[in-house]
C-alpha positions as CSV (number, residue, x, y, z in Angstrom):
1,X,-42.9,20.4,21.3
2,X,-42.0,17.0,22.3
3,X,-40.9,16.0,18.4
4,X,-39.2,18.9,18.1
5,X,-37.0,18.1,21.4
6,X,-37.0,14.7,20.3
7,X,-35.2,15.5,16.8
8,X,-32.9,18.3,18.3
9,X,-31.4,15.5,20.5
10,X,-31.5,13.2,18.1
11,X,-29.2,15.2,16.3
12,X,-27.1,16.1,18.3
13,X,-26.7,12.6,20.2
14,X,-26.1,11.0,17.1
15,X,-23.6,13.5,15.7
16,X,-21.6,13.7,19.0
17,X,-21.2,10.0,18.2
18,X,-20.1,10.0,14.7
19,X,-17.6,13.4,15.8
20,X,-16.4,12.4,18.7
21,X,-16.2,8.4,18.7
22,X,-16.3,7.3,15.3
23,X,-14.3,10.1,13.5
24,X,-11.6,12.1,16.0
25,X,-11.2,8.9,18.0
26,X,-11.8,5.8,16.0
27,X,-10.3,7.3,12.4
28,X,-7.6,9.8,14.0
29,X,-6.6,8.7,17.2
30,X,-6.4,12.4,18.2
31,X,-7.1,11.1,21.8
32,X,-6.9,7.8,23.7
33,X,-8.6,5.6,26.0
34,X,-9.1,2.9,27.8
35,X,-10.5,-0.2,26.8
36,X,-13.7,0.3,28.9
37,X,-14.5,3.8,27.8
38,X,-13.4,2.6,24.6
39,X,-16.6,0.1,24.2
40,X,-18.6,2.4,26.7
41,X,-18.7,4.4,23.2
42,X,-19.8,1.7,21.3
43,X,-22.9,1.4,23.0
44,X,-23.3,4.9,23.5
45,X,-22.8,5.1,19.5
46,X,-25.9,2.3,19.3
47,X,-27.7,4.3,21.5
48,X,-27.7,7.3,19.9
49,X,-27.3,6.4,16.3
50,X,-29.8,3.5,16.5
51,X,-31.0,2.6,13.4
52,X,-28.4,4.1,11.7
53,X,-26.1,2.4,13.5
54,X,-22.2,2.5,11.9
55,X,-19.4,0.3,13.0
56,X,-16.8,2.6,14.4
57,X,-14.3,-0.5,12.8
58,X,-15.6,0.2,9.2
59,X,-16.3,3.9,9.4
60,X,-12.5,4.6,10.7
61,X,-11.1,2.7,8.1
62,X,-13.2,3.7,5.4
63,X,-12.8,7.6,6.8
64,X,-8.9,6.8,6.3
65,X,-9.2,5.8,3.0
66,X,-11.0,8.9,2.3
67,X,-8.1,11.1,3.5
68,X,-5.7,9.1,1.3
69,X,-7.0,8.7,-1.8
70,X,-9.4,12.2,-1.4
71,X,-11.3,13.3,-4.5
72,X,-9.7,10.3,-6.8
73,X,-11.4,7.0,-8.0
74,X,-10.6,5.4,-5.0
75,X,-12.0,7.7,-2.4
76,X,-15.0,6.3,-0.8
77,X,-17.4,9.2,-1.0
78,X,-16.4,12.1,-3.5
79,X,-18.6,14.1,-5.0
80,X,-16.2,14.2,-8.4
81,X,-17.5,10.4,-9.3
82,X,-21.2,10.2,-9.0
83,X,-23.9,11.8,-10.4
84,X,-25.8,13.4,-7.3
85,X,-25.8,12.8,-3.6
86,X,-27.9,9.8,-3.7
87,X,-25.7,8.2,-6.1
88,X,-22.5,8.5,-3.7
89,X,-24.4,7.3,-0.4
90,X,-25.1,4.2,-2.6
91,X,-21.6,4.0,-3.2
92,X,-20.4,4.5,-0.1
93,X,-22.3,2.2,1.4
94,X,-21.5,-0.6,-0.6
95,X,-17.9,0.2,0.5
96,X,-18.7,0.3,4.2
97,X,-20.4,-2.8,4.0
98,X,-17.7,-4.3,2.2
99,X,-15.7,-3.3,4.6
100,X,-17.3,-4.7,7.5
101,X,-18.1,-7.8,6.2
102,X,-14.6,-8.4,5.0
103,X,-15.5,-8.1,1.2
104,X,-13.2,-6.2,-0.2
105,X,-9.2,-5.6,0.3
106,X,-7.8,-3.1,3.3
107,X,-4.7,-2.1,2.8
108,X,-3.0,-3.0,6.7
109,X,-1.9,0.6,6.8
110,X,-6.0,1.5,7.2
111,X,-6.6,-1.2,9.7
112,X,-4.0,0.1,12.4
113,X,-5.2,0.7,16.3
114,X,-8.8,0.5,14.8
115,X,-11.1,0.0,18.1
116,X,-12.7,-3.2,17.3
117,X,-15.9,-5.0,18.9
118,X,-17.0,-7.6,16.6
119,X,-19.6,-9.4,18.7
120,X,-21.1,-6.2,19.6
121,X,-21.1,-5.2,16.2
122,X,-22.8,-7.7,14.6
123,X,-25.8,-7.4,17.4
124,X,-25.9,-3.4,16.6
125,X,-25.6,-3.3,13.4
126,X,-28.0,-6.2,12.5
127,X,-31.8,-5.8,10.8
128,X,-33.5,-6.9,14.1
129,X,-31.7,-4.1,16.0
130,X,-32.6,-1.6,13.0
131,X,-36.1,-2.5,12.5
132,X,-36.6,-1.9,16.0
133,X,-35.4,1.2,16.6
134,X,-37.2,2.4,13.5
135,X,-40.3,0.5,15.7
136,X,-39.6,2.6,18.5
137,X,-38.9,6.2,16.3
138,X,-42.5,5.8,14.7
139,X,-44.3,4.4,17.7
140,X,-42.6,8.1,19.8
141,X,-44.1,9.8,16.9
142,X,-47.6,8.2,16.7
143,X,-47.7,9.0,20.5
144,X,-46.5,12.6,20.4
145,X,-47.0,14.0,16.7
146,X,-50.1,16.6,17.0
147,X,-50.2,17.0,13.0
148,X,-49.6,14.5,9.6
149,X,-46.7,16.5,8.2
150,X,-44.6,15.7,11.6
151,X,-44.0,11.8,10.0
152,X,-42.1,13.5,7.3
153,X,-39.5,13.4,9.7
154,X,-39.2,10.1,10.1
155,X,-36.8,9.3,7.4
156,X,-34.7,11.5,9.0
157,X,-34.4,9.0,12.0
158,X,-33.9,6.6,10.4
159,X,-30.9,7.3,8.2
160,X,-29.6,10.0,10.8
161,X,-26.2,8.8,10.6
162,X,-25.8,8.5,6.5
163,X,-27.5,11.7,6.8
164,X,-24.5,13.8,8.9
165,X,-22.0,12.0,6.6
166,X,-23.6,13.3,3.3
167,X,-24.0,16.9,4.4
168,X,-20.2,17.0,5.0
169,X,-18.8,14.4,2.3
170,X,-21.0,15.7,-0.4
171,X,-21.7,19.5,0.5
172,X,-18.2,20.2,1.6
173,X,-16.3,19.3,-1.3
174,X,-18.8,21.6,-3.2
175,X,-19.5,25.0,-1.3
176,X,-17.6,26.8,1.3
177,X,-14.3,28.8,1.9
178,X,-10.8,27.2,2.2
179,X,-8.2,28.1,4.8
180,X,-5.8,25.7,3.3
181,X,-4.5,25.0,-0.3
182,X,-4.5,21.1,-0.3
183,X,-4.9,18.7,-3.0
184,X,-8.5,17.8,-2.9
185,X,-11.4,19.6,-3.1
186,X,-12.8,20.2,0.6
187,X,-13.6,23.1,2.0
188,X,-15.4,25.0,5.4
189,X,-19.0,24.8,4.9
190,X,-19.9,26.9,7.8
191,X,-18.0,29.8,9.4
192,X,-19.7,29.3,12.7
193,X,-20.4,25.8,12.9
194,X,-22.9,24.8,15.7
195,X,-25.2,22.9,13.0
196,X,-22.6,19.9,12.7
197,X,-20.3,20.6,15.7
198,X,-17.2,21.4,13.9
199,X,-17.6,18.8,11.3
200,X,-17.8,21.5,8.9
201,X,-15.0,22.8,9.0
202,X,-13.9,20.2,6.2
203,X,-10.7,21.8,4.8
204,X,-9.2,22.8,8.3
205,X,-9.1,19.4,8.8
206,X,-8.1,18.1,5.5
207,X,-5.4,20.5,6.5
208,X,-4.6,18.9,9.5
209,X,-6.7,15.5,10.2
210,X,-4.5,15.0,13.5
211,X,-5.7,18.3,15.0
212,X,-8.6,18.0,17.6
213,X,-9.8,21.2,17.4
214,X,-11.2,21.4,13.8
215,X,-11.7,25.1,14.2
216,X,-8.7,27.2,13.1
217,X,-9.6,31.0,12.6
218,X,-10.9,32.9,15.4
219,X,-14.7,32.5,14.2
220,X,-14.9,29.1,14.0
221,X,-15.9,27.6,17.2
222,X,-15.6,23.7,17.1
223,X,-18.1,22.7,20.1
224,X,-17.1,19.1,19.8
225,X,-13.4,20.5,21.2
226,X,-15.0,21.7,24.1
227,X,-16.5,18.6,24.8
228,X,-13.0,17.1,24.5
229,X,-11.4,19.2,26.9
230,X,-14.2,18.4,29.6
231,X,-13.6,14.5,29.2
232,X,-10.0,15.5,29.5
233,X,-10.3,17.1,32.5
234,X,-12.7,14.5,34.0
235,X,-10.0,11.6,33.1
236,X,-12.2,10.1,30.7
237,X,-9.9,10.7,27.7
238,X,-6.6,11.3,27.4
239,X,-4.4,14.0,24.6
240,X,-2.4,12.3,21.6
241,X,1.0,11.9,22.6
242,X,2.5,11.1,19.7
């Protein structure tokens, strides 16, 4: 019991960070806020994530490249250009990297009210901080696990965040239903979507990428919305203006 609780939050913590922070925030803008809460969520993103850290700098730039150059040869992670899933979260983290280390060109238009934390991303995002949270996932397990097969989920863990970007960047440009005609190939990969929080609802937001509610017919229930409106309401966050 206490591995499965420990992956269910896992999950979800680390999603909430990549759904909330990282994409609607950092990549969208579709809310503000201050400069506290602002790296509040960059440690709450280390927290969670862990070893699977990802800079909310390089992912909202790179997620902003994917929007305007989806499904061509200069999209970060399509699923049109490599040869399975493996192949494209190779890819796209060779881009990411490049990214955040400065390696490759950015066009300025990508770079634009991108939270930025430099310092703290170099600490969070470095091997020592990795290694040990993959220290601390195995040494949880070796405590708790009642039976060998439970270390299969390990991996998991580890790559938790490249794991919740795959699902949707690979997945959802393959299967699914479209509620919008748009010029790329994404589509909903869930009607009711409580697995990813709303993130797969890929093609309502392709339709719209400055919409915070990723839901759109009267099905899809975007959880992550609800958890928007409740930081509203508590000041945390505040509604795109403009």
């Amino acid at each position: 019991m206490p591995v499965l609780l420990f992956i269910i939050a896992h999950w979800y913590l680390s999603l909430l960070s990549q759904t909330f922070f990282l994409h609607r925030y950092s990549a969208h803008r579709v809310f503000s806020m201050s400069p506290a809460w602002e790296k509040f969520f960059f440690v709450f993103t280390w927290l969670t994530q862990g070893s699977s850290y990802l800079s909310a700098t390089a992912y909202g730039i790179m997620h902003r490249m994917h929007h305007a150059y989806a499904d061509t040869d200069k999209d970060p992670h399509s699923p049109k250009f490599d040869r399975n899933l493996f192949a494209m979260m190779w890819r796209t983290k060779n881009i990411y990297n490049g990214i955040l280390f400065r390696n490759i060109h950015v066009d300025e238009a990508f770079t634009q009210n991108i939270p930025s934390w430099p310092a703290f991303d170099r600490f969070a995002g470095s091997w020592p901080s990795r290694l040990l949270w993959a220290a601390a996932y195995t040494a949880f397990y070796l405590h708790f696990a009642t039976h060998w097969w439970m270390f299969l989920f390990l991996p998991l863990h580890f790559l938790m965040g490249p794991v919740h970007g795959v699902i949707i960047n690979w997945f959802a440009h393959k299967y699914g239903y479209r509620n919008f005609e748009v010029n790329d190939t994404s589509r909903n990969l869930l009607p009711l979507d409580l697995l990813m929080m709303g993130e797969a609802y890929h093609n309502n937001h392709h339709g719209n990428s400055k919409r915070a509610n990723f839901g759109h017919r009267w099905f899809e229930l975007d959880p992550t919305f609800g958890i928007i409106r409740l930081m509203q309401g508590l000041g945390i966050i505040r509604p795109r203006t403009a």
